[in-house]
Residue, then its C-alpha position, 0 to 999 in steps of 0.5 A: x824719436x824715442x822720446x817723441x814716442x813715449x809723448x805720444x804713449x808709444x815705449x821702447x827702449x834704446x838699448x832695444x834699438x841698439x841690439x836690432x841695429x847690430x852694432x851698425x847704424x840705427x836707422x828709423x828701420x830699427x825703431x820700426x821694428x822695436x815698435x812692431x815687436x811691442x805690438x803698437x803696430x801690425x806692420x813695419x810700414x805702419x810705423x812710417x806712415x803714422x808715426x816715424x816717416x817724414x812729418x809724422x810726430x815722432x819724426x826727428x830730422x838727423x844732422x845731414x852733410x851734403x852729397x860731396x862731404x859725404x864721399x870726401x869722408x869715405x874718401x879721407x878714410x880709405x873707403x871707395x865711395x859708390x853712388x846708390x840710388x841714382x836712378x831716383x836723380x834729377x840731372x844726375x849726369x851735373x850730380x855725378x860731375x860734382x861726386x866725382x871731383x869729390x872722389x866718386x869711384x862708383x855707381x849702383x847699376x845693378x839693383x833689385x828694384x830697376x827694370x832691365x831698361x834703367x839697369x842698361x841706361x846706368x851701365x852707360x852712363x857709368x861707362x861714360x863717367x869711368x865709374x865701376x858699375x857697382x850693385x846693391x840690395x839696400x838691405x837693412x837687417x829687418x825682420x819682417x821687412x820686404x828687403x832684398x838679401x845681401x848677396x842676392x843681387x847679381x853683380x859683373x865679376x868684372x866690377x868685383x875685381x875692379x872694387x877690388x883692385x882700388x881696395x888693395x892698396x887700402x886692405x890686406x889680403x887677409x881681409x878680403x880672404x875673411x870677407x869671402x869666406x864669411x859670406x860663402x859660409x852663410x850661403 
């Protein structure tokens, strides 16, 4: 994308990319941001719209993987796979079959963006599938962004301790330990 960028006269530089990502996953946000920051566009959706979303000329299609590779991947590395998103699903119940014979512990019930209705019809279908009722903010790390904060979407403690029961076996207790009070810290 970068380079589809400096075609059309638009530069910024990788390595300022890499910093806005954090040492996480870049992502099309982080580009955003870097062009927003060099004064190319007066707002991060305008990067999207004219230039980075799908179909703009800087646009580039990155290697994808199909939904069940994905969870055997989290899977095969001792991750605990949750679906996010699943309100956006067409036949998500044939969806969530094939998820979780991959090995699907989870489900994004508990998210900013749904109505008390949605956010009561996946309770239960994930109470149906044996799913723990999981939550999320989709949060990007962008600046600027209209993003909702880690930590600000209320989650059932019981779906904490039910993630927390499949981890255990994976994770030290030392972990989880720093995980709590690292985020209580920046509360």
């Amino acid at each position: 994308m970068i380079a589809k960028l400096n075609d059309l006269g638009i530069y910024i530089e990788w390595r300022r990319v890499l910093e806005l990502a954090g040492g996480g996953s870049v992502g099309r946000p982080h580009i955003a941001q870097a062009m927003f920051e060099r004064g190319y566009i007066p707002s991060l959706q305008e990067a999207f719209l004219k230039y980075i979303g799908v179909g703009g000329p800087a646009y580039a299609p990155r290697e994808r993987m199909t939904p069940e590779e994905a969870v055997r991947l989290i899977v095969r590395v001792e991750g605990l796979p949750v679906l996010a998103h699943p309100a956006d699903i067409d036949d998500l119940e044939g969806f969530l079959r094939r998820l979780e014979a991959a090995g699907l512990v989870g489900l994004e019930v508990y998210y900013d963006g749904y109505p008390q209705r949605v956010i009561e019809q996946l309770a239960g279908i994930a109470k149906s599938h044996h799913l723990i009722p999981c939550g999320g903010s989709d949060y990007h790390g962008v600046k600027g962004g209209a993003e909702t904060p880690i930590g600000s979407v209320a989650i059932p403690i019981d779906a904490v301790k039910q993630l927390m029961a499949l981890a255990s076996p994976r994770w030290e207790v030392s972990t989880w330990a720093s995980i709590f009070l690292d985020g209580a810290a920046s509360r």
